[in-house]
C-alpha positions in Angstrom: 26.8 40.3 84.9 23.0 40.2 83.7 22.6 43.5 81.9 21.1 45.8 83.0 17.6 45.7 80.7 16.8 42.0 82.4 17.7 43.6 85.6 15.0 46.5 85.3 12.4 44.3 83.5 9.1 44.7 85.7 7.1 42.3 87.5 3.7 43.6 87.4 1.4 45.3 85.0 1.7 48.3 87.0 5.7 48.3 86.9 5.4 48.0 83.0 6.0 51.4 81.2 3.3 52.3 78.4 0.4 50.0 77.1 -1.6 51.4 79.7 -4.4 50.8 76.8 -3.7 46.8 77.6 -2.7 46.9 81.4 -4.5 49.7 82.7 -7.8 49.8 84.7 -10.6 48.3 83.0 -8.7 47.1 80.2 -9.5 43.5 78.7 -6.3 42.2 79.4 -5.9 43.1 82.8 -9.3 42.0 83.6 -8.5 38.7 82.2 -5.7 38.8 84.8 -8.3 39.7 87.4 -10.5 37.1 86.7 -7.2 34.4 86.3 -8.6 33.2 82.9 -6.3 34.8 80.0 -6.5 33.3 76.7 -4.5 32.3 74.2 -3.1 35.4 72.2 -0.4 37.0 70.0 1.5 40.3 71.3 2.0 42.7 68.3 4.2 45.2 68.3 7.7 46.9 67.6 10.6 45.6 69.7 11.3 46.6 73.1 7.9 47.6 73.7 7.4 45.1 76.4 5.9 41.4 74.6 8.0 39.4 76.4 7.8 41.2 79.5 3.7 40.9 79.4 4.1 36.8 78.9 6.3 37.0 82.6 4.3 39.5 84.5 1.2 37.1 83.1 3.1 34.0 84.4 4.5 35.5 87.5 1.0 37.2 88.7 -1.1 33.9 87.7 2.0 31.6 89.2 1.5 29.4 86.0 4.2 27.1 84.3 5.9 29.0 81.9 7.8 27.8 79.0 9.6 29.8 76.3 10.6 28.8 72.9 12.0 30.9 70.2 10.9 30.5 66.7 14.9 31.3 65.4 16.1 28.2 66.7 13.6 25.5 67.6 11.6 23.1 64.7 8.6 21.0 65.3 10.6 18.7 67.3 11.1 20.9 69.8 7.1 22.1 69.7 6.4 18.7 70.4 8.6 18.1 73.3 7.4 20.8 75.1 3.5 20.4 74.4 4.1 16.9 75.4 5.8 18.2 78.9 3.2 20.8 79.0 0.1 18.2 78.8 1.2 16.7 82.6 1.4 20.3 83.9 -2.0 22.8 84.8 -2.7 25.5 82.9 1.0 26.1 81.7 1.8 28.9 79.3 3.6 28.6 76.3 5.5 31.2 75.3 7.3 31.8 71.9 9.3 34.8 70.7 9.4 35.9 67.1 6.3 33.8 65.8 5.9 34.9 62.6 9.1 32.9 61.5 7.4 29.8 62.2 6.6 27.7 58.6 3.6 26.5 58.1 3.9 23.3 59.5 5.6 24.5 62.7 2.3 26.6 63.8 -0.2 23.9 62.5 2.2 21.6 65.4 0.4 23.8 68.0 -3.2 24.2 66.6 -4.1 21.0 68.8 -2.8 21.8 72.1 -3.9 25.5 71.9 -7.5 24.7 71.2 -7.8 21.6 73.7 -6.2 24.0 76.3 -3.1 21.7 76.8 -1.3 25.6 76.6 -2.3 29.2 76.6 -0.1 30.2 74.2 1.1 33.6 73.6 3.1 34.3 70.1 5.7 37.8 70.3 5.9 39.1 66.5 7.1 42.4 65.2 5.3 41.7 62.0 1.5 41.7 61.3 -0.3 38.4 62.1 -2.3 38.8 59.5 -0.3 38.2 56.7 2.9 35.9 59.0 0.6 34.0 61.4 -1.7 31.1 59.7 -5.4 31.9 60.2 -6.2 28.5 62.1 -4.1 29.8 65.0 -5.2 33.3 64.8 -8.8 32.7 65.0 -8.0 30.5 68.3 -6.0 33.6 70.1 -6.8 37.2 71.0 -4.4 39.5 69.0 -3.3 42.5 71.2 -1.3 45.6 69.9 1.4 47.3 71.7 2.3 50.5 70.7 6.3 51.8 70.5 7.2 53.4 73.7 7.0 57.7 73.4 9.7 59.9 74.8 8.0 60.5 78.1 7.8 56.8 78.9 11.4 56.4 77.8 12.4 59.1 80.2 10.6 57.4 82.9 12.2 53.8 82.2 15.7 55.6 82.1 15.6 57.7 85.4 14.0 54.9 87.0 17.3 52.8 86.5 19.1 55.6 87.2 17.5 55.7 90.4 16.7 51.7 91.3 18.6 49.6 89.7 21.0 47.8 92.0 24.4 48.6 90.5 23.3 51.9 88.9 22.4 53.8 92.1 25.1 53.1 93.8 26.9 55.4 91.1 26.5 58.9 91.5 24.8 59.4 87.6 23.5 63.0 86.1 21.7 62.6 83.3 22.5 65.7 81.7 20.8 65.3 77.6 18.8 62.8 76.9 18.2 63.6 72.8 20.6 60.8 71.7 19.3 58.1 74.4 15.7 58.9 72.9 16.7 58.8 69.3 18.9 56.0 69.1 16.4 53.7 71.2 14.0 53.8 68.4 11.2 53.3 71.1 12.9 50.4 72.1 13.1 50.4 76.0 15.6 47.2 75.8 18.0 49.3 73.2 17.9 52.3 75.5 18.9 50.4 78.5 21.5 49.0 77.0 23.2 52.6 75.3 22.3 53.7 79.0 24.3 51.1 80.7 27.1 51.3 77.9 27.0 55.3 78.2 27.5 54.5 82.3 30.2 52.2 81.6 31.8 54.6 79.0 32.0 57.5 81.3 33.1 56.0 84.4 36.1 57.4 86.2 37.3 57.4 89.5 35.2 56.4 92.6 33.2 58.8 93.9 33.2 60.7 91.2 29.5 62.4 89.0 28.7 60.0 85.7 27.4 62.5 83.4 25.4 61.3 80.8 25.1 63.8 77.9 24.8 63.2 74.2 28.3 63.1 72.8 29.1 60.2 75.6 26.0 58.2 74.5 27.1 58.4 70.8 30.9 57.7 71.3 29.4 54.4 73.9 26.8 53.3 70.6 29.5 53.6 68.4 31.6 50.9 70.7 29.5 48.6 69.8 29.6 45.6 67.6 26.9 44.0 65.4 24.3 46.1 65.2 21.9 44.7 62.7 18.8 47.3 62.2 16.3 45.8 59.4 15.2 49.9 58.8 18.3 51.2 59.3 21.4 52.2 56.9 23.8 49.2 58.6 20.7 46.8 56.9 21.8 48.1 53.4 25.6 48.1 54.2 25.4 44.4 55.3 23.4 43.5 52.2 25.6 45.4 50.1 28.6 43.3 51.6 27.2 40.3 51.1 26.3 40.9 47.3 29.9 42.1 47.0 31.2 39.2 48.8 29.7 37.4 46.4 30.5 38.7 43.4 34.0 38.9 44.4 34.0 35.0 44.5 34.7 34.5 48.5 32.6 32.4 50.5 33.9 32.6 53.2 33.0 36.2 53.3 29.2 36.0 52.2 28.6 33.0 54.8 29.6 35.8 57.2 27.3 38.3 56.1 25.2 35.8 55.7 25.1 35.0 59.0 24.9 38.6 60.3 21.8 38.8 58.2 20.2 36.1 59.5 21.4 36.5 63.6 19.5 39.6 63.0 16.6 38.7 62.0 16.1 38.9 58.6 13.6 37.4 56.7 14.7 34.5 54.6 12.8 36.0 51.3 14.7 38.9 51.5 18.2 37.3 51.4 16.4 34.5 49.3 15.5 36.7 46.4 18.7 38.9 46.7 20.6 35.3 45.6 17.5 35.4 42.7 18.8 38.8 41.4 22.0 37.6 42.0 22.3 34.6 40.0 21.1 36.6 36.9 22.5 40.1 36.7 26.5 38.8 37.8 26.1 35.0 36.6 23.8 35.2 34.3 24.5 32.4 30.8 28.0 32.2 32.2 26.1 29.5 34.7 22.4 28.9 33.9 22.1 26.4 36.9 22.5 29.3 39.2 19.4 30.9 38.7 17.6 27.3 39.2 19.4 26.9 42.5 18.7 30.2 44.0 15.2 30.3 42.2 14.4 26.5 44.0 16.0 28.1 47.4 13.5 31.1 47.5 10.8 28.7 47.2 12.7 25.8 49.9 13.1 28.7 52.4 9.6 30.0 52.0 8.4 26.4 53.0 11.0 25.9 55.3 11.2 28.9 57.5 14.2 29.0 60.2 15.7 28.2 61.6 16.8 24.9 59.1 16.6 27.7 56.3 20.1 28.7 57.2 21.2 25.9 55.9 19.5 26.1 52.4 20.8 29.7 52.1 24.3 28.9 52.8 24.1 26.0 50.5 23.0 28.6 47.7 25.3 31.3 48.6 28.7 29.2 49.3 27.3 28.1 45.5 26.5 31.2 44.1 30.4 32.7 45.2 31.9 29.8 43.7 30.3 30.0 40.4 32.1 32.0 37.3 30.5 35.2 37.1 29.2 37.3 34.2 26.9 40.3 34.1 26.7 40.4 29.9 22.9 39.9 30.1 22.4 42.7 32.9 24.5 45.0 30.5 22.4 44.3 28.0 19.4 45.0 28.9 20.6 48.0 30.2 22.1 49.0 27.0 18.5 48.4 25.7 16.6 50.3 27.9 19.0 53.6 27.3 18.6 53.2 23.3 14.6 53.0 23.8 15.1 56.2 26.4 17.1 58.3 23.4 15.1 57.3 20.6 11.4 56.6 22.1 8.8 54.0 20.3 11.0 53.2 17.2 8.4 51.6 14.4 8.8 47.9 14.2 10.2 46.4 10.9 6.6 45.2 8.6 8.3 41.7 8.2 8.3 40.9 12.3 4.9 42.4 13.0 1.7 40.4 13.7 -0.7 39.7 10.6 -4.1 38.3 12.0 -5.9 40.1 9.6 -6.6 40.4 6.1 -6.4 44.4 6.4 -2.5 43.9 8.0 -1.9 41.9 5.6 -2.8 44.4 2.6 -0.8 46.6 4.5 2.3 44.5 4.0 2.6 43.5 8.0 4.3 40.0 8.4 5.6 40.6 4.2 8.6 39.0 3.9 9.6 37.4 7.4 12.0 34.4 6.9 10.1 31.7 9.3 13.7 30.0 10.6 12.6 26.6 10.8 12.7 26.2 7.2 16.2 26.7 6.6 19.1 25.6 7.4 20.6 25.4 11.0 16.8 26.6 11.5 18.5 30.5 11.1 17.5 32.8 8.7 19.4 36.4 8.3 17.0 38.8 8.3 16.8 42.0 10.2 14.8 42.1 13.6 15.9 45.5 14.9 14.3 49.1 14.1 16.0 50.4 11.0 17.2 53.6 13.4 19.5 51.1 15.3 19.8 47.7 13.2 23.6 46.3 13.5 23.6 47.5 16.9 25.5 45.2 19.4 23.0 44.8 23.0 24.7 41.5 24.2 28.4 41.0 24.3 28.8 37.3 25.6 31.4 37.6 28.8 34.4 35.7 28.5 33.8 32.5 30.3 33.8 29.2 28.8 29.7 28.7 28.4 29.5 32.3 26.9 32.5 31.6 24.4 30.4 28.8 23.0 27.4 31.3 22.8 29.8 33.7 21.1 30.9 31.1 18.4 27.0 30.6 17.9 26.1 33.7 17.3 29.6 34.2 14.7 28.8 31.5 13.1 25.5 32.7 12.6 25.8 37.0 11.8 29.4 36.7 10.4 30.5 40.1 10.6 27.2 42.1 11.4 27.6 42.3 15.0 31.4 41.7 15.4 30.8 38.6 17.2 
């Protein structure tokens, strides 16, 4: 069954709820519309506030070609195809969802077509264009704002399904509260739509019989269901938080998963990129130096990259990252460090490490007595390096892994006794 959001999506500029600042009377975009000469441009706003329904109504009132491609799952290759489909068509419209996670190359595919006029392109993004949209293809479109839809208009979209919708009014519905619909929407008219037709379907009982939407059904309908994936929300950090564990627990099976719920919705790829960054130092650390090169060379492959072939690089690095031995010695120890400079504050330094540029230092015995290694033997020296307040104190204890055992026998072999190495 269609659901019912794509069942109430409107038609026409004045079916569409809100935005009355882009579709209203007078405004530039519906005189565009008016005068059946739009241009190219990129919709801006928060989701479900109507920037893929704008590309249809545009499409449907103009009856120009329309084709859709979303920037999750299609590569220049697929640009190409369809500018190349587009060129043999008049005045098509090329419509593409969730620009901003276009690379660089992706968007410089399109910077031909849309300034010959092969297309009319119109981008979808949540994000600012300024900073996710290259500035060759902004400065050849119109960027237009929409706003997140307010409670009234939400109210409006709501009791009009009640009312219209095909399968909905042949229900008897009583919309009793309408607090949780609101709240949990976000301003999203898609997201309330669906809690609305889940609430429906929740509460249903015999034939005939009132549907009463109040509050408690809509949160016991949102709770049923799965995969929820808000980028704002708590469920963001609890997905995150599963993946670093998944991780760190050495399954990969597990953090592909999470992984993948990440990036189904929508995350960007630097986030989960530099998670793996922080990763690969504070739980694998010296145990496995090559980790921090991998995930340090995937932040920068993904940046380039974009999706959606970046899935692939941040598997690679996180199947890799979960089958590496772990150790989080150097993460303790700089924690360690940090507490000892919070209890004891700006502890002098020792004369014989401190800088001497100067005659004057020097008179006043800075750099007197420091043991330069390189001119002794095994290029090691034994002096002392920390604050007499804390000297002999023990910062880094190497884990027990087979690269930090060989660290451990160097630094032995080196301090005897003085640290317990």
């Amino acid at each position: 069954m269609t659901p019912l959001a794509e069942r109430m999506r409107p038609s026409t500029l004045d079916q569409l709820a809100g935005q009355e600042h882009l579709t209203g009377p007078e405004s530039v975009l519906r005189k565009a519309m008016e005068e059946k000469h739009i241009p190219s441009m990129i919709l801006w706003g928060p989701p479900g506030s109507g920037k893929t329904t704008l590309a249809h109504i545009i499409s449907e009132t103009l009856h120009l070609p329309f084709h859709t491609l979303s920037a999750i799952s299609s590569g220049v290759k697929e640009v190409r195809e369809v500018l190349a489909f587009a060129a043999l068509e008049k005045n098509p419209i090329l419509f593409i969802d969730e620009i901003h996670r276009f690379n660089k190359s992706q968007q410089d595919a399109l910077l031909g077509a849309v300034e010959k006029g092969v297309v009319t392109l119109i981008g979808a993004t949540t994000e600012n264009p300024s900073f996710e949209v290259n500035s060759a293809l902004i400065s050849r479109c119109q960027v237009y704002v929409l706003k997140p839809l307010g409670r009234g208009q939400l109210l409006q979209i709501a009791r009009s399904a009640i009312e219209k919708d095909e399968i909905l009014s042949q229900k008897k519905i009583e919309l009793k509260e309408s607090e949780a619909l609101i709240n949990l929407s976000g301003g999203d008219a898609r997201k309330l739509l669906n809690l609305l037709e889940l609430a429906v379907n929740f509460s249903s009982s015999g034939e005939n019989e009132t549907v009463f939407i109040d509050d408690t059904s809509v949160m016991k309908a949102a709770q049923q269901k799965t995969a929820l994936y808000d980028k704002k929300g708590e469920q963001h950090y609890d997905i995150v938080s599963a993946f670093i564990k998944s991780m760190r627990g050495s399954d990969p099976n597990a953090a592909v998963y999470w992984l993948a719920r990440m990036i189904e919705g929508g995350e960007d790829v630097r986030f989960i990129a530099r998670r793996m960054v922080i990763f690969a130092s504070e739980d694998i650390g010296n145990a496995n130096p090559t980790a921090l090169v991998l995930a340090t060379n995937c932040f920068q492959a993904v940046d380039v990259i974009g999706y959606p072939e970046a899935r692939i690089i941040l598997s690679q690095c996180a199947v890799y990252l979960a089958g590496s031995v772990k150790s989080n010695a150097s993460y303790m120890a700089i924690n360690e460090a940090q507490n000892l400079v919070r209890k004891y504050g700006d502890l002098e330094v020792p004369l014989a490490i401190r800088n001497a540029p100067t005659r004057l230092m020097k008179d006043l015995n800075y750099g007197k007595g420091y043991q330069y290694a390189h001119d002794f033997e095994n290029n090691f020296a034994e002096m002392e390096f920390l604050p007499d307040k804390i000297k002999g104190t023990k910062l880094y204890d190497p884990g027990k892994n087979a690269r930090e055992e060989e660290i451990r026998k160097f630094l032995k072999a080196r301090w005897k006794d003085k640290y317990h190495y």
